[in-house]
N, C-alpha and C positions, 0 to 999 in steps of 0.2 A: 116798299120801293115803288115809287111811279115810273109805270113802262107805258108809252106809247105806242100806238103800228099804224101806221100812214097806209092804205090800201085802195084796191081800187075792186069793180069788181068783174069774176072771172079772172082772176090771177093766180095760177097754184102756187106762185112762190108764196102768194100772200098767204093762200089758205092754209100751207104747210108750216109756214113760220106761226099764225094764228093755234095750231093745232099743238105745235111743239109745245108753246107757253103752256095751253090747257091742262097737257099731258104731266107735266111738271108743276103743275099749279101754280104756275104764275099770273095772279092778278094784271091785264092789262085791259087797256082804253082804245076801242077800235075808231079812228077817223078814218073813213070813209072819202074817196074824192070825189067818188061820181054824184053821193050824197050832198058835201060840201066843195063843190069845185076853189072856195078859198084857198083851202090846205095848198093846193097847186101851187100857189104863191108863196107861202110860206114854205113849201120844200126847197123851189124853185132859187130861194132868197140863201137856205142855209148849202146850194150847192149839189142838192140828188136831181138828179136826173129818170131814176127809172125807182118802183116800190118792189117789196114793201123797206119801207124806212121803220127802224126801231129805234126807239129814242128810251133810257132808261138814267135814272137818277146815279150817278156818280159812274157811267161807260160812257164811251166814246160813240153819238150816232152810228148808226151803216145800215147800207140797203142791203134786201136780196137774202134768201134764204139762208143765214150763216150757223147749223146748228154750235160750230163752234162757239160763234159770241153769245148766243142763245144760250149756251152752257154755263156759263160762265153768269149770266142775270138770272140762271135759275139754281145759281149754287149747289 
């Protein structure tokens, strides 16, 4: 499964949500904003407002630390 994480840096929610995937071994693709300030736009476009954004093949996007949804893409 393709999982994305929108983040920024200095963010615990980000680091937290980054840590959970690890700990479950979830393969994911970290975008960076401060690295590409594009993504900004491309967040901005599908509707978030604050990170980290999770983006995973066949769930429904959401921001912000959720271990529940995190649960649920780490089976």
């Amino acid at each position: 499964m393709k999982v994305t994480v929108y983040s920024k840096n200095n963010c615990m929610q980000c680091k937290m949500t980054k840590r959970f995937l690890s700990e479950h071994n979830v393969d994911f693709e970290e975008r960076n904003i401060n690295q590409n300030p594009e993504y900004v736009t491309y967040l901005k476009e599908q509707g978030f407002q604050s990170l980290p954004v999770v983006e995973a093949a066949g769930h429904k996007a959401f921001f912000g630390f959720r271990p529940d949804q995190l649960q649920q893409i780490a089976g």
